[in-house]
N, C-alpha and C positions, 0 to 999 in steps of 0.2 A: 655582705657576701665576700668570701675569698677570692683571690682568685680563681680558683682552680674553679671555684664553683662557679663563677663567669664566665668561665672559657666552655665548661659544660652546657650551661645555661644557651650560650650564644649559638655553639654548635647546634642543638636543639631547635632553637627557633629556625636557625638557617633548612632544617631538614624540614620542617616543618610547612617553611612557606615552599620549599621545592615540593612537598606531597600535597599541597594546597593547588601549586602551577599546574602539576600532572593532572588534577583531579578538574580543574576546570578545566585544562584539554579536553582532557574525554568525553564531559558533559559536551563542548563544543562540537565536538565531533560527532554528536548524535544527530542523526536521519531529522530535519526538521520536518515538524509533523506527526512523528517518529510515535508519540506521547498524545497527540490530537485526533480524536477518532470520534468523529462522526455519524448521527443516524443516518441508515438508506431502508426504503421500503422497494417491493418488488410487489405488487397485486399480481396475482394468476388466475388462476379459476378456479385451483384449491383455498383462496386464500390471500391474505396481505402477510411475505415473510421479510422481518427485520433482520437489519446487518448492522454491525459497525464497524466504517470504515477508515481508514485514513486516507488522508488525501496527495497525490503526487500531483503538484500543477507547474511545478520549478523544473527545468530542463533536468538538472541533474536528480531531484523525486523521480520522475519519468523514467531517466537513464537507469537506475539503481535499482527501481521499485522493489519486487519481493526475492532482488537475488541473495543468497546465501543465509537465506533460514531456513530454517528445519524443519518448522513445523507451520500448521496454520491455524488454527481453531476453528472450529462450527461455527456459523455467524461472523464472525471475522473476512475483511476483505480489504481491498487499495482500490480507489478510484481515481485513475488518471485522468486529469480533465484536458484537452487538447484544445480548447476555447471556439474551433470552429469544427464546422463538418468537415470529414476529409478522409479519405482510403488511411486507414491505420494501418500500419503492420507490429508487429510486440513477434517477439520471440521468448526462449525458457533458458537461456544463457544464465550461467550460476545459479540456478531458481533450482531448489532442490526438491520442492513441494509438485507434484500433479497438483494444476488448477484448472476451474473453469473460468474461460475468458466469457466474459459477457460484453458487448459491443452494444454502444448503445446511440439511440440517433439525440440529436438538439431538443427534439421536442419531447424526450423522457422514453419513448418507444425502443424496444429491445429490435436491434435491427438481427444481428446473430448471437450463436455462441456456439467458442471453439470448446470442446467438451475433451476432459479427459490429459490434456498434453500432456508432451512428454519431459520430464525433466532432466536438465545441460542439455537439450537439444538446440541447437541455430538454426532448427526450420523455422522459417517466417509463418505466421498465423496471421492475416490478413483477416479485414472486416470488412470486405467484398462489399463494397459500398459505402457511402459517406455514414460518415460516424462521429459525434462529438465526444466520446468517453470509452472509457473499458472498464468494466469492474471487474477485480480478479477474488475470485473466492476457489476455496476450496475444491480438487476434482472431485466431483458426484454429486456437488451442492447442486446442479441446475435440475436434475433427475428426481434427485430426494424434494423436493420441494416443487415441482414440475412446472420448473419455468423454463418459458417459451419463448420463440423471437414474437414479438408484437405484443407481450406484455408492459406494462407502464411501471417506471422508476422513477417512484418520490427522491428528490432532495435536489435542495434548493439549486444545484445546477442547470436543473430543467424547468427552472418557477415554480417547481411543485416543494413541498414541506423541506 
């Protein structure tokens, strides 16, 4: 090789691993979990309706959950798990979607659900009672599928599937 073509050649690789550094930043940077989406069931009395979820169990999942997306899908949802019973509060801070909060107790039973919220709002949505989890889905999901407090939630947080 000539020179010139060295100095070419080296420049190149030098760009090369810097668009290599960036790019595993950004992978680094992704939501863990983000990519990990899990089945949930919901029995009603229409029915057993499927979800899949991903899971927020890390302070910062929790913190962040579904703020600054756009959109949600049908069947899509985050299941925050709060590892014991306890008054939740969740608010819609950056959450650009209307969801339905579903509150749910230790032992898989649907204690509430906050129907409809509103999005960028920081009113507090409270689970009026001990609570181990939240599943957020879609707003209208609870209505379209007509799930109810005291319905039972499969997946393996409550022992069940």
């Amino acid at each position: 090789m000539t020179s010139d073509r060295k100095a070419v050649w080296s420049a190149l690789k030098g760009w090369l691993a810097a668009i290599l550094v960036i790019a595993g930043w950004a992978v680094a940077g992704t939501p863990a979990g983000a990519a990990s989406f899990q089945p949930l069931e919901i029995v009603t009395k229409n029915g057993v309706q499927v979800f899949s979820v991903e899971m927020a169990t890390t302070p910062e999942e929790k913190e962040t959950g579904l703020m600054y997306r756009k959109e949600l899908a049908d069947g899509k949802g985050m299941l925050f798990d709060f590892n014991l019973e306890q008054e939740i509060s969740m608010w819609m801070k950056n959450t650009y979607v209307s969801l339905d909060m579903i509150f749910i107790r230790a032992d898989g039973r649907i204690l509430r659900i906050a129907e409809n919220t509103e999005p960028l709002s920081t009113k507090i949505i409270s689970s009026r009672g001990p609570a181990r989890a939240v599943l957020e889905v879609v707003a209208g999901t609870a209505q379209k599928y007509g799930i109810r407090p005291g319905d039972r939630v499969g997946h393996p947080l409550f022992g069940g599937k």
